[in-house]
C-alpha positions in Angstrom: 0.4 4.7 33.4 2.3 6.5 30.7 1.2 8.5 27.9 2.8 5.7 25.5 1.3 3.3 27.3 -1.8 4.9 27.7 -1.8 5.5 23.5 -1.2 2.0 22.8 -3.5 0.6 24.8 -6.3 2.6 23.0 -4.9 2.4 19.7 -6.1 0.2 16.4 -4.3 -0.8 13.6 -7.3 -1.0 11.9 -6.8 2.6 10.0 -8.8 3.0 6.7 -8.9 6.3 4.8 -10.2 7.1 1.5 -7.9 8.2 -1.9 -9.7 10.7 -4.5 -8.9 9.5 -7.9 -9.7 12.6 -10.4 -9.9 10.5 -13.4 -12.4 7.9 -12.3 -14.5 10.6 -10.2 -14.1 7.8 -7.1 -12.2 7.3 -4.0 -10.5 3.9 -3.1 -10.7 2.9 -0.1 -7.6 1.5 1.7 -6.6 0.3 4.8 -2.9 0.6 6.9 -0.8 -2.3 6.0 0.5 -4.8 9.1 4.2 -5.5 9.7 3.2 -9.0 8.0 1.6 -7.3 5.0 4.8 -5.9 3.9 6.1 -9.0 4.6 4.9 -11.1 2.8 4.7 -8.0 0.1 8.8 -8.0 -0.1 8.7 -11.7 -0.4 6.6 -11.6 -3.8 8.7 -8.7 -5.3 12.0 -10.7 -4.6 13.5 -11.9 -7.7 16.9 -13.4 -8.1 19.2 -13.5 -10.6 21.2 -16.0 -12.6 23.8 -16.6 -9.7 21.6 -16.4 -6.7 21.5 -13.0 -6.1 18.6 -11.1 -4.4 16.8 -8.4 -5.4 13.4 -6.5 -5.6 11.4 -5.7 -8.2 9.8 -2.0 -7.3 6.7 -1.7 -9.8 5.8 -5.3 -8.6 6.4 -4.2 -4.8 4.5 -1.2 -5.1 1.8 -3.0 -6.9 1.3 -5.5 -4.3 1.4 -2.8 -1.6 -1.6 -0.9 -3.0 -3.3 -4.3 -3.9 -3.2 -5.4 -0.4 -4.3 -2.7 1.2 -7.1 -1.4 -1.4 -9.9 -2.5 0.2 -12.6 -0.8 -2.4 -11.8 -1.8 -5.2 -10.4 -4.8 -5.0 -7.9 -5.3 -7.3 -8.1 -9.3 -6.9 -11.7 -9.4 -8.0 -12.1 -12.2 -11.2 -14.1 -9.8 -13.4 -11.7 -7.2 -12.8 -8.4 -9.1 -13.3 -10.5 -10.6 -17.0 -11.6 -7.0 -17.6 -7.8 -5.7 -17.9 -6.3 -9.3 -19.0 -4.3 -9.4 -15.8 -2.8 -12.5 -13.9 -3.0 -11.1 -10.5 -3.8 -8.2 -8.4 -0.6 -6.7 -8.6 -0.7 -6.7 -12.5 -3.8 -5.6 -12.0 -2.8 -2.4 -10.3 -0.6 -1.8 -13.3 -2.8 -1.9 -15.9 -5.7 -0.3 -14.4 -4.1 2.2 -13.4 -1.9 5.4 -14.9 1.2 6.0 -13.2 0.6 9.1 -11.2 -2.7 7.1 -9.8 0.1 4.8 -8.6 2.4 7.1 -6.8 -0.7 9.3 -4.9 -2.0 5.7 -3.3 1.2 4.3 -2.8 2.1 7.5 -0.8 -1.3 7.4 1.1 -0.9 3.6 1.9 3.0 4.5 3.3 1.4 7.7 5.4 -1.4 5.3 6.5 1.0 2.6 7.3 3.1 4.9 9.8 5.6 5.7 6.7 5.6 9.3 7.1 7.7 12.6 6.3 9.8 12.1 9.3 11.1 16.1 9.3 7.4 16.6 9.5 6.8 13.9 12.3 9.6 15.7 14.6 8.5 19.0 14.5 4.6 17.7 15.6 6.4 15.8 18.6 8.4 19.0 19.5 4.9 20.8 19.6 
């Protein structure tokens, strides 16, 4: 077999890691998102506009992104969507949380999800 091979055949896309949030003295807890996930993700953040055309609304995209793959908390939970008057779990990312919480766990959900610094990726391939 080949080395590829050999990796996928041992590999999970179960990845979980944990995100340090300074302000809550916590760490979520999310997981990799699927090909699906983002999906269905993209979907939810398409709006369209009063002749038909497509578009996506980033805050909601990135929302649902770190909604879907928080796994501690939850950001779907009823007492937590009532506790920050929010509709769903995306708006509850949003108002639960200040912007520069946003950005560090969208960036670790990306990295998780195989989204990384591609300059960076290369040079660990070449070595």
């Amino acid at each position: 077999m080949t080395k590829g091979l050999d990796a996928l055949l041992g590999a999970s896309l179960d990845v979980e890691t944990k995100v340090y949030i300074p302000r809550l003295k916590t760490s979520f807890t999310i997981k990799a998102l699927s090909n699906e996930d983002i999906r269905r993700c993209n979907e939810r953040a398409t709006v369209f506009g009063q002749r038909g055309e497509k578009s996506t609304d980033n805050q909601m995209l990135n929302a649902l992104f770190i909604a879907k793959s928080c796994i501690d908390p939850d950001f779907n939970n009823k007492a937590l969507k009532e506790h920050y008057g929010a509709i769903d779990e995306a708006d509850c990312v949003v108002k639960a949380l200040l912007p520069g919480e946003v950005t560090k766990l969208l960036q670790a959900v990306m990295e998780l999800s195989g989204f990384g610094d591609e300059d960076e990726m290369v040079d660990e391939a070449k070595n």
